[in-house]
N, C-alpha and C positions, 0 to 999 in steps of 0.2 A: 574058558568060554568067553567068548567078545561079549560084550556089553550092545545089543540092538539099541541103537538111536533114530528110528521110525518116525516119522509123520508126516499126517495126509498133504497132498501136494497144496489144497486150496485152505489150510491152515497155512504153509509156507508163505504163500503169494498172498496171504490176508496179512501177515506179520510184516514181508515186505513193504507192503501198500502204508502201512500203521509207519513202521520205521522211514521211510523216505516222503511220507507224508501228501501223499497221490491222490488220497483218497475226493478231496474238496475238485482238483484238477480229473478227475476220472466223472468224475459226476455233472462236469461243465461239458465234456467231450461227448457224457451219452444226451446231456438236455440237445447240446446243436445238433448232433444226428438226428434223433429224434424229431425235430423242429418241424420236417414237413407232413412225418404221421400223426402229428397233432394236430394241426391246423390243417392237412387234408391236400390233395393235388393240385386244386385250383386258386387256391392261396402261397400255397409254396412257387407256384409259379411266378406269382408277383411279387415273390421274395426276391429282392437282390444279395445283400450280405446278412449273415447273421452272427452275432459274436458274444462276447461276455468280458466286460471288464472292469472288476471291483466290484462283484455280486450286480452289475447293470447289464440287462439283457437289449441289446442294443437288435434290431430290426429294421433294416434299409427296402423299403416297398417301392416298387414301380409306379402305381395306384394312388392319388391323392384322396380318391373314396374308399378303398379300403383301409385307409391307414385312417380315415376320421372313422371307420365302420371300426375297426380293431383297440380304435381309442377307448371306447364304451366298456371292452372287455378286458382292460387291464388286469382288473385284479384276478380275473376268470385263470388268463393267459398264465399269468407269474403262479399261481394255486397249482395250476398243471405243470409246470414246468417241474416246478421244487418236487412234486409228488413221481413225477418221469429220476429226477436226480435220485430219490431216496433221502434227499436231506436239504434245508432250509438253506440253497446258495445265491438263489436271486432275491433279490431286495428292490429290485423297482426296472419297468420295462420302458424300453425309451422306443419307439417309432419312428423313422425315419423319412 
């Protein structure tokens, strides 16, 4: 009788994620997606770029008053971000 070597597919692909080490890079991919359900349709409009690099959530705005309005909620913005990630990957928000 063969010996069954079984397990669930979302153990596989959590061992992969662990061994290739994706997990920090998967968590930056769902914060930018996310970017405009957070901050809402009429803010995401006056978004130009948004990116991430070296835990700095980087924000390019159209808008010289939303970006001093956005200034005030720094820590608001980075608190939601990290909590959208699942884990502590931005360390400070820069405004553009």
């Amino acid at each position: 009788m063969r010996k069954s070597n079984t397990q669930k597919i979302s153990e596989v692909i959590s061992e992969y994620i662990s061994e290739m080490r994706l997990s920090r890079k998967l968590g930056e991919a769902r914060v930018i997606s996310s970017w405009p359900v957070i901050v809402g349709p009429a803010i995401a409009k006056q978004t130009e770029k948004v990116y991430i690099r070296n835990g700095v959530f980087y924000v390019h705005l159209k808008s010289p008053v939303l970006r001093n309005e956005l200034s005030y909620m720094k820590t608001r913005i980075m608190e939601v971000l990290n909590e959208q990630a699942g884990d502590k990957i931005i360390t400070k928000v820069v405004l553009r």
